[in-house]
C-alpha positions as CSV (number, residue, x, y, z in Angstrom):
1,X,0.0,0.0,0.0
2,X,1.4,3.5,-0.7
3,X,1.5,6.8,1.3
4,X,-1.0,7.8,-1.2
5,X,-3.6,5.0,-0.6
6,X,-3.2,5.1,2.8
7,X,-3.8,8.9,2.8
8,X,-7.2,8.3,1.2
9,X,-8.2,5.2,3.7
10,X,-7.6,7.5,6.5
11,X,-9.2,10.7,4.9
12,X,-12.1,8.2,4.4
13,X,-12.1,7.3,7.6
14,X,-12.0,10.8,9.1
15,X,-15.2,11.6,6.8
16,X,-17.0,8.7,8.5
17,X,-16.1,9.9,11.9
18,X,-17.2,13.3,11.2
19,X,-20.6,12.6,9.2
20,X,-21.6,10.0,12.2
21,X,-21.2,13.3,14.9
22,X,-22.6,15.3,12.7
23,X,-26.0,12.9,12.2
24,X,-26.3,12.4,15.9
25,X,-26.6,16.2,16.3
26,X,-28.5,17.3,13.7
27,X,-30.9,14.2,13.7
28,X,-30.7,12.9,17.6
29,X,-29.0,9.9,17.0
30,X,-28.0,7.8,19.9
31,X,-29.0,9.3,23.6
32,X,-27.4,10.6,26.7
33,X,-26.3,7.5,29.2
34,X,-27.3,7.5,32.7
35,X,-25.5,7.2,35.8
36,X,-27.2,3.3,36.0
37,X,-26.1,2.7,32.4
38,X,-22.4,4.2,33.0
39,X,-22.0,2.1,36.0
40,X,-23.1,-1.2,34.2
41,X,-20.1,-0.6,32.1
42,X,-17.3,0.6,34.7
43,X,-16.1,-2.4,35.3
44,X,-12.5,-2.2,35.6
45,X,-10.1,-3.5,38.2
46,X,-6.9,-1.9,38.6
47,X,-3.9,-3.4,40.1
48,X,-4.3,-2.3,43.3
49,X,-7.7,-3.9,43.7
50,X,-9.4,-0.5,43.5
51,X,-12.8,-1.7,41.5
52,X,-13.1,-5.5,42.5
53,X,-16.7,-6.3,43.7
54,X,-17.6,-8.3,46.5
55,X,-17.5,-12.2,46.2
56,X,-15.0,-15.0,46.8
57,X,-13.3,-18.2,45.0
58,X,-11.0,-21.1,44.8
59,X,-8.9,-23.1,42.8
60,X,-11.3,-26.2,44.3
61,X,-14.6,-23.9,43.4
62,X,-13.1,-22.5,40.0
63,X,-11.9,-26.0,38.6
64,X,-15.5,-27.4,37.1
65,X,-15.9,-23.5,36.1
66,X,-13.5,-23.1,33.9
67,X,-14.5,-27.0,33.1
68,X,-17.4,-25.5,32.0
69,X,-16.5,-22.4,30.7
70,X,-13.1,-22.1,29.3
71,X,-11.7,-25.7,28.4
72,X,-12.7,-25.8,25.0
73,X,-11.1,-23.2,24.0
74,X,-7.9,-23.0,26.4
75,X,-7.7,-26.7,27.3
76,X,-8.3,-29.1,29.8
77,X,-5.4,-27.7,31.8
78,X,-4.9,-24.5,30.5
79,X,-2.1,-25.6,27.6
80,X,-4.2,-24.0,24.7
81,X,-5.6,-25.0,21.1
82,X,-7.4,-23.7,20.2
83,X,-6.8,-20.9,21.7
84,X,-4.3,-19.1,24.1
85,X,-2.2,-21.0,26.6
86,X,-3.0,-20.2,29.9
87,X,-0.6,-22.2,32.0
88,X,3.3,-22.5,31.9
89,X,5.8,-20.8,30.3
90,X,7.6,-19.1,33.2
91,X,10.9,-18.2,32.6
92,X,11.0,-17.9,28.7
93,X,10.1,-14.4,28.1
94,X,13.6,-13.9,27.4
95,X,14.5,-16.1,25.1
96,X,13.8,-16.5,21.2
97,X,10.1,-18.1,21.8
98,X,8.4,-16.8,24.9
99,X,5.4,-18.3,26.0
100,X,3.5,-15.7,27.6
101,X,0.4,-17.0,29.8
102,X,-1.0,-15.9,33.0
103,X,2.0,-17.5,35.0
104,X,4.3,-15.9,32.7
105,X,3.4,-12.8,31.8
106,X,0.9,-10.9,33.4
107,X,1.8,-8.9,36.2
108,X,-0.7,-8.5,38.6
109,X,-3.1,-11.4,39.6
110,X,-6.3,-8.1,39.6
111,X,-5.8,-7.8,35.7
112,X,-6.0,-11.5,35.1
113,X,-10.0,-11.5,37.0
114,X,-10.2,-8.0,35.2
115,X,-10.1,-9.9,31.8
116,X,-12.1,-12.8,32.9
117,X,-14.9,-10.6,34.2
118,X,-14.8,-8.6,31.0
119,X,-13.9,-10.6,28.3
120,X,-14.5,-14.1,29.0
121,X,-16.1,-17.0,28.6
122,X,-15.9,-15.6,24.7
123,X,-19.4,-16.3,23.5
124,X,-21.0,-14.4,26.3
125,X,-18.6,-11.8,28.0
126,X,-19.6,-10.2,31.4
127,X,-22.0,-13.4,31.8
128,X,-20.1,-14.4,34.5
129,X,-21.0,-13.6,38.6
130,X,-18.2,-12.2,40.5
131,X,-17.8,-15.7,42.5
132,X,-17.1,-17.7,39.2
133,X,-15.0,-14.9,38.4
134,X,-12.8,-15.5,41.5
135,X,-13.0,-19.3,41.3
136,X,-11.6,-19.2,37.8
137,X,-9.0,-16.1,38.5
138,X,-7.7,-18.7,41.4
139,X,-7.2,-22.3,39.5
140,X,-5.5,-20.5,36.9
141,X,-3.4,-19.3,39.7
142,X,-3.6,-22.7,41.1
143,X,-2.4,-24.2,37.7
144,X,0.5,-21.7,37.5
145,X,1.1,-22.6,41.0
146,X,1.3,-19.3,42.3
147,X,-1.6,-19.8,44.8
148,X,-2.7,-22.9,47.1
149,X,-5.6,-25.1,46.2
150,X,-7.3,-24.0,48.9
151,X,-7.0,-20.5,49.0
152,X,-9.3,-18.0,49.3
153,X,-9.0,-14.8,46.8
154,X,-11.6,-12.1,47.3
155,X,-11.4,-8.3,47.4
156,X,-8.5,-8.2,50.0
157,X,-6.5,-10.9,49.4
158,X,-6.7,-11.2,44.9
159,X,-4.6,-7.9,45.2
160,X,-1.8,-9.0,47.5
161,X,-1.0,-12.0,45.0
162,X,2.7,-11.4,43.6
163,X,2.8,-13.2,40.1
164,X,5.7,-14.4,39.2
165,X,6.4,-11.1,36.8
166,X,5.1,-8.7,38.9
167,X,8.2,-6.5,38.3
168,X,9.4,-7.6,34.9
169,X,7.7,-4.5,33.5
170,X,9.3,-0.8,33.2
171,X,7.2,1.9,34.7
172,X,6.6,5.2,32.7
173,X,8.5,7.5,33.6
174,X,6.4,10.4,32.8
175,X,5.8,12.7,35.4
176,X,2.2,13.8,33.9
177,X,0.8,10.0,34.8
178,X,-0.1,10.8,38.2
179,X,-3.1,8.8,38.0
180,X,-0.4,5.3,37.9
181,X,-1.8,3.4,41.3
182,X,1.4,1.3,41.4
183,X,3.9,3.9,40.8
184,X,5.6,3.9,44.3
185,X,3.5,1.3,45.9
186,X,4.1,-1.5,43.7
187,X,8.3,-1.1,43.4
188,X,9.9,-4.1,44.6
């Protein structure tokens, strides 16, 4: 593709973008939200914990959950096909093919229920309760054997989970991202 094509995909686009505001104001397209239908969709968890709702779960209460919910895409135990492996991995994100799962990669145990609660089972995101959310955040945790069997992760103790690459990331050192709830509390 050339500059020149490209140039006219994204004056195209632009156009788009511009005619859509332009119809909603001039015809009252689309309405206002409300407070109830804003909060239905503020769902994110940071990694300090701020935004996890109340509930609780295991590794024993999330096994015939994720069973049920995310085997047949991720595997019986988490190894993938068809789709992303969940479980292994740790220690080859520095070499020529890293496997990067929820043991491996992620940083913080809050984003891994974040994106379950969000994004998964993949057929029918959010569909999940907040329990089945913690049961299946913990026997992934379980399987990457970063938690007990039997522990219990809710809203005080999901956050205090160090994964195993909890610090393998660079912080931004801009000083305009104030808003960064790990940027002193969270060095090791």
């Amino acid at each position: 593709m050339s500059k020149y094509d490209f140039s006219k995909i994204l004056l195209a686009v632009l156009i788009s973008l511009s005619s859509s505001a332009l119809l909603a104001q001039t015809y009252g397209v689309g309405k206002t939200l409300t407070n109830k239908e804003i909060e239905g969709w503020n769902i994110d968890v940071r990694p300090d914990g701020q935004g996890l709702p109340k509930g609780s779960g295991s590794a024993v209460t999330g096994k015939p959950l994720y069973v049920q919910y995310c085997a047949a895409c991720h595997g019986q135990n988490g190894e993938g096909k068809p789709s992303n492996q969940l479980v292994g991995g740790r220690g080859s994100l520095n070499t020529a093919k890293p496997i990067m799962t929820v043991g491996s990669y992620w940083p913080y145990a809050t984003i891994v229920f974040d994106y379950i609660n969000r994004a998964m089972p993949f057929h029918a995101p959010q569909s999940l309760k907040p329990d089945e959310v913690y049961g299946i955040t913990a026997y992934l945790l379980y399987l990457n054997q970063i938690i007990p069997e039997n522990e219990i992760l809710d809203v005080k103790t999901l956050p205090k989970v160090v994964m195993p690459n909890r610090y393998g990331f660079i912080s931004d050192p801009r000083p305009d991202l104030h808003n960064n709830p790990c940027r002193d509390s969270c060095k090791p």
